[in-house]
C-alpha positions as CSV (number, residue, x, y, z in Angstrom):
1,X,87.4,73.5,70.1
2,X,91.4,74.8,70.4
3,X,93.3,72.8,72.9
4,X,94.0,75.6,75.3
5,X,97.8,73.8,76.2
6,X,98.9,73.7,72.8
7,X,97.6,76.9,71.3
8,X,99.1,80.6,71.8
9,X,97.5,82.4,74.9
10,X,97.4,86.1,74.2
11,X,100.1,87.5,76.7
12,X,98.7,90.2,79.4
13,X,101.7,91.7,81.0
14,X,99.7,93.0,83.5
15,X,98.9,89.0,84.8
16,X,101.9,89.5,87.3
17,X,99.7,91.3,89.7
18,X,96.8,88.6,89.2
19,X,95.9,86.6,92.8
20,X,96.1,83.6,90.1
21,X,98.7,85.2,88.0
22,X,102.1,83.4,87.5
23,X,104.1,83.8,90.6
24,X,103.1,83.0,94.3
25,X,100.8,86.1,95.3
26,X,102.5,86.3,98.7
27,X,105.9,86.9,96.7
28,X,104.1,89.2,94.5
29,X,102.5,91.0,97.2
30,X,106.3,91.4,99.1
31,X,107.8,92.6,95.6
32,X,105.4,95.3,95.3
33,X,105.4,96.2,99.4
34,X,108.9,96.6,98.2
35,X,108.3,98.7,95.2
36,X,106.1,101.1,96.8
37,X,108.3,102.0,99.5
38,X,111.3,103.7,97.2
39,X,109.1,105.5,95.9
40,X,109.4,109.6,96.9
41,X,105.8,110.6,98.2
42,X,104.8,113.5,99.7
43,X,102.0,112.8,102.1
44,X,100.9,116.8,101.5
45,X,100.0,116.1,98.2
46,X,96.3,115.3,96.9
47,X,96.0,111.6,96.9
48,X,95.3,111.3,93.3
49,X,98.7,112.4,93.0
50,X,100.2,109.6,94.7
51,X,97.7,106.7,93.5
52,X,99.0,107.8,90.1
53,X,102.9,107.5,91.1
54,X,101.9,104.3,92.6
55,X,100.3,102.8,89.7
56,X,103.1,104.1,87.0
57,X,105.0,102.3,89.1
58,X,103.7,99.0,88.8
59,X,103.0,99.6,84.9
60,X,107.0,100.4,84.8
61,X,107.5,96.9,86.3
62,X,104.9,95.1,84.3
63,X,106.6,96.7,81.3
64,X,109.8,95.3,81.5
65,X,108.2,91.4,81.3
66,X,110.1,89.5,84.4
67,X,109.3,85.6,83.6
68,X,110.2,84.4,87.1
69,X,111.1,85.9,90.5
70,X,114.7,86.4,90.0
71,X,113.5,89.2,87.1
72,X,110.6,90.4,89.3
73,X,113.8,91.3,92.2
74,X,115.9,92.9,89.4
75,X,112.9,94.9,88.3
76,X,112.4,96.1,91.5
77,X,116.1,97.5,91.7
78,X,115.6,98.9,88.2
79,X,112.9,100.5,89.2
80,X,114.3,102.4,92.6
81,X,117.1,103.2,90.8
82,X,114.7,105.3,88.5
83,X,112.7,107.0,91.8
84,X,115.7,107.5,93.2
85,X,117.3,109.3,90.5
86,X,114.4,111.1,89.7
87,X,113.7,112.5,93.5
88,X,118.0,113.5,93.2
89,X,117.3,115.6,90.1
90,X,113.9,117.3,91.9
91,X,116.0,118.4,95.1
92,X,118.9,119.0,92.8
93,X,117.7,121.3,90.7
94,X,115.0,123.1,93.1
95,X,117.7,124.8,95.2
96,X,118.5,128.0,93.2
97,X,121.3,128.5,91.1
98,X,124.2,125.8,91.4
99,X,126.1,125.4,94.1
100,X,127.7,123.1,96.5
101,X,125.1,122.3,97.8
102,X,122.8,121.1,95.0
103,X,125.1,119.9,92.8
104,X,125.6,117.0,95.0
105,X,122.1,116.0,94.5
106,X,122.7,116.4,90.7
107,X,125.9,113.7,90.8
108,X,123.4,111.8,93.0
109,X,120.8,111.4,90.2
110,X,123.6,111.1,87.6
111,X,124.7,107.7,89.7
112,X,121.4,106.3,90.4
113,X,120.5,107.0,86.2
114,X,123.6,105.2,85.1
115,X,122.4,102.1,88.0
116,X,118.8,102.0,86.2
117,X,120.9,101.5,82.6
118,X,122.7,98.7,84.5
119,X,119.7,97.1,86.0
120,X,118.1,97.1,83.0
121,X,121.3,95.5,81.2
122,X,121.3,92.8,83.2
123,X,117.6,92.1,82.7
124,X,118.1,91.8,78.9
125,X,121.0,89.7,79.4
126,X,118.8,87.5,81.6
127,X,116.4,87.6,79.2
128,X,118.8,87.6,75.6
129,X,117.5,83.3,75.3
130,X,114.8,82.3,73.6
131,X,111.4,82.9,74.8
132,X,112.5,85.8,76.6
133,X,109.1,87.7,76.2
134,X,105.7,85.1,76.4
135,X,104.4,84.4,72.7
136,X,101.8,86.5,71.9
137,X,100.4,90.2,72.4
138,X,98.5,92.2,74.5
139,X,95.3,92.9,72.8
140,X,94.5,96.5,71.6
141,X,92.3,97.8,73.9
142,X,90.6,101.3,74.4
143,X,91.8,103.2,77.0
144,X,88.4,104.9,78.5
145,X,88.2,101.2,80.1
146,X,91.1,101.3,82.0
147,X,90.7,101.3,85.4
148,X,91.3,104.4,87.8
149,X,94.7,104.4,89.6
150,X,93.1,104.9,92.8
151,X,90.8,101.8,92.3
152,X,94.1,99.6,91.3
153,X,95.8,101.1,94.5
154,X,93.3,100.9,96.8
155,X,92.6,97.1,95.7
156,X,96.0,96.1,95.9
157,X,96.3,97.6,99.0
158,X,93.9,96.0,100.4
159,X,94.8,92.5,99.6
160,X,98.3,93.5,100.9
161,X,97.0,94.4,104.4
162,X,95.3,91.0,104.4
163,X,98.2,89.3,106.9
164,X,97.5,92.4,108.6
165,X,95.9,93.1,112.6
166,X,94.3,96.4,111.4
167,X,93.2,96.9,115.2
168,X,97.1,97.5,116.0
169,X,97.8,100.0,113.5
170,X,98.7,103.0,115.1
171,X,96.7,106.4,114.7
172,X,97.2,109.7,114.6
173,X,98.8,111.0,117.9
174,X,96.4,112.9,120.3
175,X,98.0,115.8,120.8
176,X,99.9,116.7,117.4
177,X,102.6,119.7,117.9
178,X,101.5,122.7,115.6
179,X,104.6,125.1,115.3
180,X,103.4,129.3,114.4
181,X,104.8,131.0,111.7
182,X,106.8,133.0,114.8
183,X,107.6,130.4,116.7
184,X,109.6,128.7,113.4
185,X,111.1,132.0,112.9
186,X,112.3,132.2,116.0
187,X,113.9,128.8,115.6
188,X,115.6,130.1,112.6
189,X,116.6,133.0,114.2
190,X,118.3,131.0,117.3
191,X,119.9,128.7,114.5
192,X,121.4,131.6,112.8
193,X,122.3,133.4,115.9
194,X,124.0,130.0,116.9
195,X,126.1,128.9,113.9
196,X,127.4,132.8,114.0
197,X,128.3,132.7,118.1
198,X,131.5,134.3,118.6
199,X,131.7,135.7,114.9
200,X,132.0,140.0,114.3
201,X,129.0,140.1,111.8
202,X,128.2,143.9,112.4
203,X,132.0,144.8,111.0
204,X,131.8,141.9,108.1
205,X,131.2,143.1,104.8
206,X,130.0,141.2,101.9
207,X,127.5,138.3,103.3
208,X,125.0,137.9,101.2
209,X,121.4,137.4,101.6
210,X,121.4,134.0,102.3
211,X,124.1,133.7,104.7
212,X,127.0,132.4,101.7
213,X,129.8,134.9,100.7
214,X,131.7,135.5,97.4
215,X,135.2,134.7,98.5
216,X,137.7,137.9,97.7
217,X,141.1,138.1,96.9
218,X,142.5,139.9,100.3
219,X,139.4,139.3,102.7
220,X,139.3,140.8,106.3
221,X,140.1,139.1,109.2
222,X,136.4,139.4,110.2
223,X,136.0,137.9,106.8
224,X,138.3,135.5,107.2
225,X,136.6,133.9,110.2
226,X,133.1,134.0,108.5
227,X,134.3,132.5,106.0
228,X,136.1,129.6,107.6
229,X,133.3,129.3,110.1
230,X,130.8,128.6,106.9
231,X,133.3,126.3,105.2
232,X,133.2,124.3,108.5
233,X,129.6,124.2,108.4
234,X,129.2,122.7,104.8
235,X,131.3,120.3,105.4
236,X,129.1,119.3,108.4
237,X,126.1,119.2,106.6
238,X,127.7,116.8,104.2
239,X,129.2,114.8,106.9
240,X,125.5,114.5,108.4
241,X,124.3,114.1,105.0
242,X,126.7,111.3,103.7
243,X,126.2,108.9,107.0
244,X,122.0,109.1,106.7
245,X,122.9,107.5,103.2
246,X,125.5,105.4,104.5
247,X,128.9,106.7,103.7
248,X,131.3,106.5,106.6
249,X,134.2,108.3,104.5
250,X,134.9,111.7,105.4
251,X,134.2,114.5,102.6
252,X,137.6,115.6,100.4
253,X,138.5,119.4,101.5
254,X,138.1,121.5,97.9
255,X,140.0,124.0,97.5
256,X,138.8,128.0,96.8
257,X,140.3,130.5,95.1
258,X,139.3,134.2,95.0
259,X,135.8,134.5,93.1
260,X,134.0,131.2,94.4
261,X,130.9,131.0,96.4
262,X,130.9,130.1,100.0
263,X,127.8,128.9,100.9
């Protein structure tokens, strides 16, 4: 009979997430509380959609092989970096045609891309000495077997809650608020009628559809005014913008020339 310590043990990458795996399951259980929570989900969406996200997100850890918990923590980062860069180029490139406004989103997802590709270069140098993936394979196996995503997320989910009081967790409030299709508009309508207060919009020519306005080369001074009053306001919204993520810097004031779009 093979001496189990002395010969090769197939390697299942997978074995992270076992309750008898390699690292302590309370560590393993905080790692992927962790994970879960960069990710982008939409709770609108079906939840197949999300169980999937969820478990491609603990395949993209398994895949890159962490051998203790110092790799598990840098997987972790690898891996937000990817959501997060991923999540940048959704909103960045769902806005319409480039602007100032998505294009920040797009230099967003360029940073947290070139933050996975250092993540993941400090991983390998971690693991450049010997031994630096387990001896062995994992065995070929046929895919029809593999389990359901939601089965995986609702399993792991449940041995996550175990530490858990699950009479304390809060439910749905009684009385949720349920806004009309009129009653938004007229919120976008007081919004608009607001950020225009004190502006002559019935003698300015030239605002476009969605409020922006191609800047010309001898605008009037009810231009003028619009114009600076909607410069003012992007800068706000990056102001407002920058702080949720942390920057206390204020924004660099672009210049314009005659031809660019203010939005």
């Amino acid at each position: 009979m093979p001496d189990p310590t002395t010969e090769p043990q197939p390697y299942d990458r997978d074995a992270i997430y076992d309750e008898d795996g390699p690292f302590n399951p309370w560590f393993m259980r905080e790692a992927i509380r962790t994970l879960f929570r960069t990710l982008p989900l939409d709770p609108s969406e079906p939840k197949a959609w999300s169980d999937r996200r969820l478990y491609s997100a603990l395949l993209g850890l398994s895949a890159l092989h962490p051998r203790d918990e110092t790799e598990v923590m840098l997987g972790v980062q690898a891996m937000a970096a990817h959501h997060a860069a991923m999540a940048a180029w959704r909103i960045g490139m769902n806005l319409g045609a480039l602007s100032g406004g998505n294009s920040r989103h797009i230099t967003t997802a360029c940073s947290a891309a070139r933050t996975f590709d250092t993540m993941l270069r400090a991983l390998e140098r971690r693991q450049s000495k010997p031994l630096s993936i387990p001896i062995g394979r994992p065995a070929r196996r046929g895919w029809e077997d593999a389990p359901h995503p939601s089965t995986v997320i609702d399993d792991t989910a449940e041995r996550c809650r175990a530490d858990e009081d699950s009479s304390k967790t809060p439910g749905p409030p009684a009385n949720p608020i349920v806004w009309t299709p009129e009653q938004r508009a007229a919120v976008e309508t007081m919004r608009i009628e607001q950020e225009n207060e004190g502006l002559d919009i019935a003698n300015t020519e030239g605002i476009l559809p969605g409020g922006g306005m191609i800047l010309m080369e001898n605008p009037t001074p009810q231009q003028a005014a619009y114009i600076g009053r909607r410069l003012g306001l992007m800068y706000k919204r990056e102001i407002e913008e920058n702080r949720r993520k942390g920057i206390i810097e204020m924004p660099k004031i672009r210049g314009i020339r005659p031809g660019d779009l203010i939005p």
